[in-house]
C-alpha positions as a LaTeX table, in Angstrom:
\begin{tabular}{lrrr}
\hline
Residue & $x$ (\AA) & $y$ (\AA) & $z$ (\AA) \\
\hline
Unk1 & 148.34 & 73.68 & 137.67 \\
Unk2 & 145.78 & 72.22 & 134.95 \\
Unk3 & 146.08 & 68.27 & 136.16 \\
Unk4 & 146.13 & 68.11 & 139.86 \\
Unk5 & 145.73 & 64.48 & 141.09 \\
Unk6 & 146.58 & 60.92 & 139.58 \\
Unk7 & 146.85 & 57.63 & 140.05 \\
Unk8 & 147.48 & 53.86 & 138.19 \\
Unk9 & 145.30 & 51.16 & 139.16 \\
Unk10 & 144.43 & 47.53 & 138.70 \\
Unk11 & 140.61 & 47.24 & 139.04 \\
Unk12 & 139.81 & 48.73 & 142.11 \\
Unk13 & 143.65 & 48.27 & 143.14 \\
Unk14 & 145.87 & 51.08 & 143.52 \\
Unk15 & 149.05 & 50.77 & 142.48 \\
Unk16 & 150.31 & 54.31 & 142.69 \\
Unk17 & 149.12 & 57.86 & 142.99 \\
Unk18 & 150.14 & 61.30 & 143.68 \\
Unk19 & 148.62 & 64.64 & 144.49 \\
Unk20 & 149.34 & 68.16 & 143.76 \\
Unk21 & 146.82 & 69.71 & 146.17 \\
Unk22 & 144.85 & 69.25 & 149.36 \\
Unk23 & 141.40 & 67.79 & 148.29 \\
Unk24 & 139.32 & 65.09 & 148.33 \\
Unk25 & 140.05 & 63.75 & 144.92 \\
Unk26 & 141.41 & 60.33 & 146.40 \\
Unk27 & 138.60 & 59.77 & 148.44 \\
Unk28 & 136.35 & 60.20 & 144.75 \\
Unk29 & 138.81 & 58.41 & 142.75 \\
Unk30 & 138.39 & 54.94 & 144.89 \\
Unk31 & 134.55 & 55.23 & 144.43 \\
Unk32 & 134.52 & 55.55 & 140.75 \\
Unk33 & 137.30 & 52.48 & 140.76 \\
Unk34 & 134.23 & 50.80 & 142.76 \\
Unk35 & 131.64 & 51.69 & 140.67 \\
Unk36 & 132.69 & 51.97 & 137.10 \\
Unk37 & 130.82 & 48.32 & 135.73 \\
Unk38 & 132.03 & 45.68 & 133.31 \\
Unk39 & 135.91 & 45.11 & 131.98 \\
Unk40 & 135.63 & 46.79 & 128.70 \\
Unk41 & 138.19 & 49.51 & 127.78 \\
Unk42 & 136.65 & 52.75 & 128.24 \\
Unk43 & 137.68 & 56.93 & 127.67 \\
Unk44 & 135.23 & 58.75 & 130.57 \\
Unk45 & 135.09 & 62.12 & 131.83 \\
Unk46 & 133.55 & 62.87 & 135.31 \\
Unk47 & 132.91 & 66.67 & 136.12 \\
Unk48 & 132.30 & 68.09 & 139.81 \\
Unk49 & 132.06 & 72.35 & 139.88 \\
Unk50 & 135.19 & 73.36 & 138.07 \\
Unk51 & 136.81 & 69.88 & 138.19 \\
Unk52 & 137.38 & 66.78 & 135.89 \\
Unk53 & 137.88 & 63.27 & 136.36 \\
Unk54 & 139.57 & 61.61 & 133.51 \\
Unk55 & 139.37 & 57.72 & 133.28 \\
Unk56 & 141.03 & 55.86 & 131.21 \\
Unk57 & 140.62 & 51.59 & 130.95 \\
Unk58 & 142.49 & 49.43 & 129.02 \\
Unk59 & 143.67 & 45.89 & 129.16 \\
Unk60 & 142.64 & 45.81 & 132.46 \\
Unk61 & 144.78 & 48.97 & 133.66 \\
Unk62 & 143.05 & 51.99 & 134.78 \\
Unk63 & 144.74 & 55.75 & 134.74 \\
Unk64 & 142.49 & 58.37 & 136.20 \\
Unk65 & 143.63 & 61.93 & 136.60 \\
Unk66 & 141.70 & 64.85 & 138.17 \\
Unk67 & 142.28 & 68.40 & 135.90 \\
Unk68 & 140.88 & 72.47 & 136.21 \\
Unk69 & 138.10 & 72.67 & 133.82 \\
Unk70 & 139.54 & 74.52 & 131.47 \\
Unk71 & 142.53 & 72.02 & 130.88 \\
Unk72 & 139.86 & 70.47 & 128.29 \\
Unk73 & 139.66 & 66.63 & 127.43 \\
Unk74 & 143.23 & 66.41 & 125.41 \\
Unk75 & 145.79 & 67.26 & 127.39 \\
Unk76 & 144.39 & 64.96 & 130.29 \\
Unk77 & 143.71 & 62.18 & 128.08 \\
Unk78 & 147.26 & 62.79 & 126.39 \\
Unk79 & 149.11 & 62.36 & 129.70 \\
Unk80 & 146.67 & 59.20 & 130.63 \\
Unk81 & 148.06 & 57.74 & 127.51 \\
Unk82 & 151.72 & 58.96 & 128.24 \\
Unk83 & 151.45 & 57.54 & 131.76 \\
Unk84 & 149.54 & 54.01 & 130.48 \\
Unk85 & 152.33 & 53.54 & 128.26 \\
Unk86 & 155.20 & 54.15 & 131.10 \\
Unk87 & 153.54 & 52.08 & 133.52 \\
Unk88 & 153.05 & 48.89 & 130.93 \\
Unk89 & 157.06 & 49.43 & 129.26 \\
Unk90 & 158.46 & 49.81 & 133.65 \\
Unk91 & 156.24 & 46.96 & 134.75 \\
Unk92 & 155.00 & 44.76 & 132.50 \\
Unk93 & 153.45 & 41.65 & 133.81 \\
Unk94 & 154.38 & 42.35 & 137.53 \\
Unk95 & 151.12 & 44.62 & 137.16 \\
Unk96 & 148.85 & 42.01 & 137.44 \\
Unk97 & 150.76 & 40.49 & 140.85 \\
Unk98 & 151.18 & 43.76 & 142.59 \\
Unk99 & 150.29 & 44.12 & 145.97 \\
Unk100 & 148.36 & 47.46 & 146.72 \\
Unk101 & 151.00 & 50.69 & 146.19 \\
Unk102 & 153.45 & 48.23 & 145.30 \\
Unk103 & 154.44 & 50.63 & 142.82 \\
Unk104 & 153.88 & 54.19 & 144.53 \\
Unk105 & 157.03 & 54.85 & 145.75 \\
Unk106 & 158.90 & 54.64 & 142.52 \\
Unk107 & 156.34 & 55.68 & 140.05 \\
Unk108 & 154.84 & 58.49 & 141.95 \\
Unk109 & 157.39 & 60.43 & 140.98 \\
Unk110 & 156.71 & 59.78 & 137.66 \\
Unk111 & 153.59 & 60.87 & 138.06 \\
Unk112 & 154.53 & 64.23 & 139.57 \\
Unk113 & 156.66 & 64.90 & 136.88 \\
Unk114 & 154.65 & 64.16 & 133.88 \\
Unk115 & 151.54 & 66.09 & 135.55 \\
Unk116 & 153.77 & 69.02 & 135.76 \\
Unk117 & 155.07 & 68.59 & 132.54 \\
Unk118 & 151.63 & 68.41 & 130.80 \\
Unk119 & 150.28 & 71.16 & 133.02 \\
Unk120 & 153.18 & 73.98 & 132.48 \\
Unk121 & 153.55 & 73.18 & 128.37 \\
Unk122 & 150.08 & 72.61 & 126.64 \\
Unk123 & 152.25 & 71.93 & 123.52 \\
Unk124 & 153.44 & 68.94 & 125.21 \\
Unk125 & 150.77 & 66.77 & 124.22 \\
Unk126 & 150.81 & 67.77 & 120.09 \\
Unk127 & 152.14 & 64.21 & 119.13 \\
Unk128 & 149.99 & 62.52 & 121.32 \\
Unk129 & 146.83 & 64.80 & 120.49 \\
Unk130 & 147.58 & 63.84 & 117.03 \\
Unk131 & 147.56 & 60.04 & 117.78 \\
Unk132 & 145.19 & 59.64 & 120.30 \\
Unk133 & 142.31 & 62.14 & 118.93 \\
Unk134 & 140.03 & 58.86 & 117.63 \\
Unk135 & 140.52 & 57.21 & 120.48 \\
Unk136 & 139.06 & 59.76 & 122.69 \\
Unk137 & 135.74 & 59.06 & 121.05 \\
Unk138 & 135.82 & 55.58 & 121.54 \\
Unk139 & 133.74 & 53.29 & 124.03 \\
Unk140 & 132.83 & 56.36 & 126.40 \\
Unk141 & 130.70 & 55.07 & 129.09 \\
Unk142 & 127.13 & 56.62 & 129.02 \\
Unk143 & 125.80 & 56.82 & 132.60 \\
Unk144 & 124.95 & 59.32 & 135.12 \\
Unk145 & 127.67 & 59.68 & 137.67 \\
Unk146 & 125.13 & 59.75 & 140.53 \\
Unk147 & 124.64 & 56.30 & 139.81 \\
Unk148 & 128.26 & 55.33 & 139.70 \\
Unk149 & 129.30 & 57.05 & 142.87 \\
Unk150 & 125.98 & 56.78 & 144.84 \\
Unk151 & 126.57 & 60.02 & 146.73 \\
Unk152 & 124.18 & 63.08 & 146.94 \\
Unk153 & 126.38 & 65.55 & 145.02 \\
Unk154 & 125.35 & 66.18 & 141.55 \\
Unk155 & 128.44 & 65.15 & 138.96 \\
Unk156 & 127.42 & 65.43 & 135.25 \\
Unk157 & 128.75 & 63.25 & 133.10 \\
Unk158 & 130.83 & 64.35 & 129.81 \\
Unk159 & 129.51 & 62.54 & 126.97 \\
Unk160 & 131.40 & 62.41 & 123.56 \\
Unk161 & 128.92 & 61.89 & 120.53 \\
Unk162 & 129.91 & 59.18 & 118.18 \\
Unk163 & 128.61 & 61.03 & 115.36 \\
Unk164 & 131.76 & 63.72 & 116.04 \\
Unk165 & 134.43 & 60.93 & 114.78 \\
Unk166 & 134.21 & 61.91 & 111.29 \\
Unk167 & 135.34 & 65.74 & 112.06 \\
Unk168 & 137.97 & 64.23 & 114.47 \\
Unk169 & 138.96 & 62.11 & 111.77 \\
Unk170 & 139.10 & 65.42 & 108.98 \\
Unk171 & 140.93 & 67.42 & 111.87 \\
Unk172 & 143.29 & 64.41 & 112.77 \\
Unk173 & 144.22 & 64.77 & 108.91 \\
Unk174 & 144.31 & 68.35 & 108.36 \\
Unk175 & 146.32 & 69.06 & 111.65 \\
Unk176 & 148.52 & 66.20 & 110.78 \\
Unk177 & 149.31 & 68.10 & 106.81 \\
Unk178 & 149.97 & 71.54 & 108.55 \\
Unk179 & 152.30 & 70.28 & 110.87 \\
Unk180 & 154.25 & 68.10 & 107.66 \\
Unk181 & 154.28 & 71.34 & 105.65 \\
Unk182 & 155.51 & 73.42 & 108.50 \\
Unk183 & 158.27 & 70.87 & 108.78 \\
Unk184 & 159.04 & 71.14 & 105.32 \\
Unk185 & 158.83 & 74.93 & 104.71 \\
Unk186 & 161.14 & 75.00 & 108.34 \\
Unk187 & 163.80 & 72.75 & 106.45 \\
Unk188 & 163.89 & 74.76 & 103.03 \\
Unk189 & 164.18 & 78.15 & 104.61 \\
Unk190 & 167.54 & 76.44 & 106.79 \\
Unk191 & 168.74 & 75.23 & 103.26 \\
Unk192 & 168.40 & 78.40 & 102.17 \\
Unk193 & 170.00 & 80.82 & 104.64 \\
Unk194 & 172.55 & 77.88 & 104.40 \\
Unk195 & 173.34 & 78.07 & 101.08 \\
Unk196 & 173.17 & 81.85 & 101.43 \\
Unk197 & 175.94 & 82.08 & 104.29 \\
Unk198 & 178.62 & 79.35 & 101.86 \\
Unk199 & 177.88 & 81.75 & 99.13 \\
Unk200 & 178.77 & 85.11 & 101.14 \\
Unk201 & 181.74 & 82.93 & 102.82 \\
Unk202 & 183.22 & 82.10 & 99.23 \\
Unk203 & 182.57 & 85.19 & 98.01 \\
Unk204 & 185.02 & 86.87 & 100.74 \\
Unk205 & 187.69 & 84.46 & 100.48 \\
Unk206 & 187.94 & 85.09 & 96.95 \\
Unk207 & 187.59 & 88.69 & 97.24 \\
Unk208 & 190.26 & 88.30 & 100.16 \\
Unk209 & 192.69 & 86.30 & 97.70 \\
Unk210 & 192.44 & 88.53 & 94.70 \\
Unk211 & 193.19 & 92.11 & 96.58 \\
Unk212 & 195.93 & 90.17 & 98.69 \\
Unk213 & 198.49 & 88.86 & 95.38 \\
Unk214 & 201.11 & 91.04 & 94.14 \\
Unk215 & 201.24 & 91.77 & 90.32 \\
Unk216 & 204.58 & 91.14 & 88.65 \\
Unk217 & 206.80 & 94.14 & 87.67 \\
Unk218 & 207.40 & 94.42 & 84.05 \\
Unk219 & 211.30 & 94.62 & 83.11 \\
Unk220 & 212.47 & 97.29 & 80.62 \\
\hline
\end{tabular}
């Protein structure tokens, strides 16, 4: 399973979380809630061995998830987005009242099911790759994650390079024309077998009519 751990928060507040395995991924989340400085909106990436902690900040809502390695940066960051949005549209302004977990028992599910979802179908995210590919690359925190977490385990920090937006931005584009003319080349070959079956259709109706009448008998 590619994202194993989740959770919603409100500053250092959790509001609801859910785990797919047996680690220690809680225990790390709540020190990077701690730790991360300031109130800006942020797109971070933690790594520890062959795992990835995806953080996600804005308007005051964190979404962290923890993923394998080699889930990458977009499908994580597509299911932060998909759960960000699902949390804000359920909740709304309640957020910023809740009481710790006051959420967990009815969003946690939610959370189980979109992890699974974006861990079993890597073409889950192709909308939201397509959207959210600029935003990946934007405000990503620059620190060493020693620092943030103050523990003795090394964690190196995933750094996107600004200077990478302009081929996101040419990709963004490019994927975004393949995918129209796919669409379009999808709909002409339906109009066309379409067209095809009416004609073959007519074509034994008529054939069906013609052999089927009776021609008249002369009279002598």
């Amino acid at each position: 399973m590619a994202i194993l751990y989740a959770l919603v928060a409100r500053g250092s507040v959790m509001l609801a979380e859910f785990t797919a395995a047996s680690t220690n991924a809680s225990a790390i989340a709540r020190q990077i809630l701690d730790k991360i400085p300031g109130d800006n909106d942020i797109n971070v990436s933690y790594s520890q061995d062959r795992y990835i902690f995806h953080v996600k900040r804005t308007d005051g809502l964190t979404v962290l998830c923890m993923a394998d390695e080699s889930a990458g940066r977009r499908i994580p960051f597509a299911f932060l987005e998909d759960i960000h949005q699902r949390f804000v549209r359920t909740y709304g302004r309640a957020i910023f009242s809740a009481l710790p977990y006051g959420m967990n028992d009815e969003f946690s599910r939610v959370l189980s099911q979109q992890m699974e979802y974006y861990s079993s179908d890597h073409n889950a995210d192709r909308i939201n790759r397509l959207k959210g590919e600029m935003g990946q690359v934007r405000n990503v925190m620059i620190e060493n994650i020693d620092k943030v977490l103050e523990r003795g385990d090394r964690l190196e920090l995933l750094v996107d390079k600004t200077a990478n937006m302009q081929g996101n931005t040419f990709r963004f584009r490019k994927q975004t024309r393949r995918l129209r003319n796919t669409v379009w080349w999808r709909n002409v070959k339906l109009t066309g077998a379409l067209i095809i079956l009416i004609l073959i259709i007519i074509y034994v109706v008529l054939a069906f009519v013609c052999h089927g009448i009776t021609l008249p008998t002369c009279i002598k």
